[in-house]
C-alpha positions as CSV (number, residue, x, y, z in Angstrom):
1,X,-61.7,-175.4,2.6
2,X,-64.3,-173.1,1.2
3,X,-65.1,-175.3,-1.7
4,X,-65.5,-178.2,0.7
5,X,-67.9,-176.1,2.5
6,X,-69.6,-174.8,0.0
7,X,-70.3,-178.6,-1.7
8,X,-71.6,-179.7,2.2
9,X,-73.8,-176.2,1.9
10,X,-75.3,-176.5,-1.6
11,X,-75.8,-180.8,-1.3
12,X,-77.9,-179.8,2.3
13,X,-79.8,-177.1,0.7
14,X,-80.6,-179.7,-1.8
15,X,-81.4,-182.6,0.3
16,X,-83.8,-180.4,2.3
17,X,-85.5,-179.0,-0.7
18,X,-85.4,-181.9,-2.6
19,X,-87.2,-183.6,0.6
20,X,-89.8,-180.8,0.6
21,X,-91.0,-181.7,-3.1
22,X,-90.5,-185.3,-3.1
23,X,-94.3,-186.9,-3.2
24,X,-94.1,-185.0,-6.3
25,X,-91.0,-186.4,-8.0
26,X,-91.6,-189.4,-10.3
27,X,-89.0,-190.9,-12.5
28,X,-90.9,-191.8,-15.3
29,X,-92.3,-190.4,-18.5
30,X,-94.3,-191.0,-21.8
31,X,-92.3,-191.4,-24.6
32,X,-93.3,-191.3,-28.8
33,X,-93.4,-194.7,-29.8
34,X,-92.3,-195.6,-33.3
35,X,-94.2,-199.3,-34.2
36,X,-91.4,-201.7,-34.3
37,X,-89.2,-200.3,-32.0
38,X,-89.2,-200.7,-28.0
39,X,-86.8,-198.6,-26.3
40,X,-84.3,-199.7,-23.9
41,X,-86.6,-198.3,-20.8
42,X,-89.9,-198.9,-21.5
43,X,-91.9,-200.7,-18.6
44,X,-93.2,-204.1,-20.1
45,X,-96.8,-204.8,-19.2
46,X,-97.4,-208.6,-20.0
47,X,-94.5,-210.9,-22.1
48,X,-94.3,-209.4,-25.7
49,X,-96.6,-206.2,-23.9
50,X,-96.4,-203.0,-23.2
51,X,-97.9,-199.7,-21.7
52,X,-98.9,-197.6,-23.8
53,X,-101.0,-194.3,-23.9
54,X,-103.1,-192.9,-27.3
55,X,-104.7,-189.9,-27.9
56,X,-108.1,-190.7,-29.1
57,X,-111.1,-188.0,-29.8
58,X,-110.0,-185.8,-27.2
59,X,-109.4,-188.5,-24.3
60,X,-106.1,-189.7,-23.6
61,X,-106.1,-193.5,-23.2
62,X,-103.9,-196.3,-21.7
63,X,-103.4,-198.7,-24.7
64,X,-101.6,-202.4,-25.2
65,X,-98.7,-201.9,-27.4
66,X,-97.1,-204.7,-29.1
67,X,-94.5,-204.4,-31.7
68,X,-96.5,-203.2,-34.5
69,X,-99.7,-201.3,-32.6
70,X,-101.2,-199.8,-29.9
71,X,-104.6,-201.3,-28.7
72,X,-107.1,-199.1,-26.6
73,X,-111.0,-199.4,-25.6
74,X,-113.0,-196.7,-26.3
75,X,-116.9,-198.3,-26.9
76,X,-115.4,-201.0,-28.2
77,X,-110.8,-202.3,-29.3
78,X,-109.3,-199.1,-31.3
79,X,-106.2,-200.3,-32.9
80,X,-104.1,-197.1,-33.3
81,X,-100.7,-196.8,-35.0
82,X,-100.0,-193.3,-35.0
83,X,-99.8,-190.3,-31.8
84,X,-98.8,-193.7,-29.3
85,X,-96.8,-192.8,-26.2
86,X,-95.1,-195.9,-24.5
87,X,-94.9,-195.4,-20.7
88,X,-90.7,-195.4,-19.5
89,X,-88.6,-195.5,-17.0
90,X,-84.5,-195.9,-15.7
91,X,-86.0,-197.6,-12.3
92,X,-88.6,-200.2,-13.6
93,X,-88.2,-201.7,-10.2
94,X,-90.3,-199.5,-8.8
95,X,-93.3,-200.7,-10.7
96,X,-95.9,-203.1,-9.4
97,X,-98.7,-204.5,-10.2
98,X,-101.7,-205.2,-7.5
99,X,-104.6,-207.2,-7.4
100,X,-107.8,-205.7,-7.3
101,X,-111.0,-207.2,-6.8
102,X,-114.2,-204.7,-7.1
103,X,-116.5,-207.3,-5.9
104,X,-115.1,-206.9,-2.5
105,X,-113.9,-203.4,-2.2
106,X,-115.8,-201.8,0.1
107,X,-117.8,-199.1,-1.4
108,X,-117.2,-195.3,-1.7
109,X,-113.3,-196.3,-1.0
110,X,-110.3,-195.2,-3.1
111,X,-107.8,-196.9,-1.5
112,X,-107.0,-199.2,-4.5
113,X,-105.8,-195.7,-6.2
114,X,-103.0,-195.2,-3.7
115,X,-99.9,-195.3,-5.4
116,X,-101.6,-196.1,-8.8
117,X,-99.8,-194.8,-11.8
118,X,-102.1,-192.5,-13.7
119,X,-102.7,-193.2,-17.6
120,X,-104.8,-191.1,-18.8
121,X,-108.3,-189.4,-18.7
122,X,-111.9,-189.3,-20.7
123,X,-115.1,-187.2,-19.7
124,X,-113.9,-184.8,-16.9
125,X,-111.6,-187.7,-14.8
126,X,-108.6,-189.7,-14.2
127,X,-108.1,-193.5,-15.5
128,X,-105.6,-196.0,-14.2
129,X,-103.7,-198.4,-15.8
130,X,-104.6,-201.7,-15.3
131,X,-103.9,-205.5,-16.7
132,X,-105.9,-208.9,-17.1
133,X,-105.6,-211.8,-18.5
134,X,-108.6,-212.5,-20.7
135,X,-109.5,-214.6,-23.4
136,X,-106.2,-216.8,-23.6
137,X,-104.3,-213.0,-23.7
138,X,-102.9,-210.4,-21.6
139,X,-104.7,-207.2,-22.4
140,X,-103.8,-203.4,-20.9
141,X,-106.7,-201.2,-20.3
142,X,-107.7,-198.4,-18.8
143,X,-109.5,-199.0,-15.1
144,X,-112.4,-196.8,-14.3
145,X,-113.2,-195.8,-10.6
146,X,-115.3,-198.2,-9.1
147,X,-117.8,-195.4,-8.2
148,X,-118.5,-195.0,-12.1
149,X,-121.2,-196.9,-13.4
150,X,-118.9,-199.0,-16.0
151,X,-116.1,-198.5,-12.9
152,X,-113.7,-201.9,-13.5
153,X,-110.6,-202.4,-15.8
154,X,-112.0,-201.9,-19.3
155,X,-110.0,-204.1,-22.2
156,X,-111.6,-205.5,-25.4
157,X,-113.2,-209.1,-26.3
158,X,-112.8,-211.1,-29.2
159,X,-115.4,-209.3,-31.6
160,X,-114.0,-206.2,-30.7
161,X,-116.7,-205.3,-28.0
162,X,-115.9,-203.6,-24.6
163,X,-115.2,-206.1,-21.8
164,X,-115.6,-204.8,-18.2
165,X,-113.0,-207.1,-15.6
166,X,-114.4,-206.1,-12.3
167,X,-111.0,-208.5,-10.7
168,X,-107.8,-207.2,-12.5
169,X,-104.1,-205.7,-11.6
170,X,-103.2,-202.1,-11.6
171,X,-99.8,-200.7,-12.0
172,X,-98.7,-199.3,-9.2
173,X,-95.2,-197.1,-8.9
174,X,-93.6,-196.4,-5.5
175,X,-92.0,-192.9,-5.3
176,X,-88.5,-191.8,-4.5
177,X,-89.4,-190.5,-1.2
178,X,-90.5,-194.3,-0.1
């Protein structure tokens, strides 16, 4: 009987705790990436795609990663192979992805941010994760606040050169609590 009592005891202590905390819990987590290899629970971005994250002069930057590279804008495509991170997860059903379209969102509003997973950040803010398709290709890129100047999801074009999408996706992630 005490045991019994005790399990009822310690699982309600953890419920209500757990509860307490729970905008903060997210089940999912930046793992090294060897080129090559995709593990079992990483989150696919595109087909043959991934979400990645690079450390790049002292920003840390969503990135494209396909089996032999990561891919990243910073003032123009950086193709990385070392220091990648590849964005997991056990419950990839709780990703989605949401259109965006900064041509009609109304100004000084953040509400495309809710629920957007956070990739990275560069000069003194956050960046998204976002997707487009562009050029005949699915690219991953970081997506700048609309309220920046260069605010939009920012990929790469064909010679290399930054390519500002101001009507993209961006990965969302609903939490445990919801």
């Amino acid at each position: 009987m005490w045991v019994f009592t005790f399990a009822v005891v310690v699982a309600v202590s953890f419920t209500v705790t757990f509860g307490r905390d729970c905008t903060e819990i997210k089940d999912y987590y930046w793992r090294d990436y060897t080129p090559k290899w995709i593990p079992h629970d990483a989150i696919k971005g595109a087909e043959d795609r991934y979400i990645g994250q690079i450390y790049y002069m002292e920003k840390i930057l969503p990135a494209c990663i396909n089996k032999e590279e990561a891919i990243a804008e910073w003032l123009g495509k950086r193709v990385i192979t070392k220091q990648i991170k590849i964005l997991c997860s056990p419950v990839p059903d709780k990703f989605y992805w949401e259109n965006v379209n900064y041509n009609t969102t109304e100004d000084g509003s953040t509400a495309y941010l809710e629920k957007a997973v956070e990739g990275g950040y560069q000069d003194n803010f956050v960046v998204y994760i976002g997707r487009a398709y562009h050029e005949g290709e699915w690219k991953i890129g970081k997506v700048l606040p609309k309220h920046i100047p260069t605010g939009g999801l920012q990929v790469w074009d064909k010679a290399g050169q930054c390519a500002i999408i101001t009507e993209f996706e961006i990965l969302k992630y609903i939490s445990f609590c919801q």
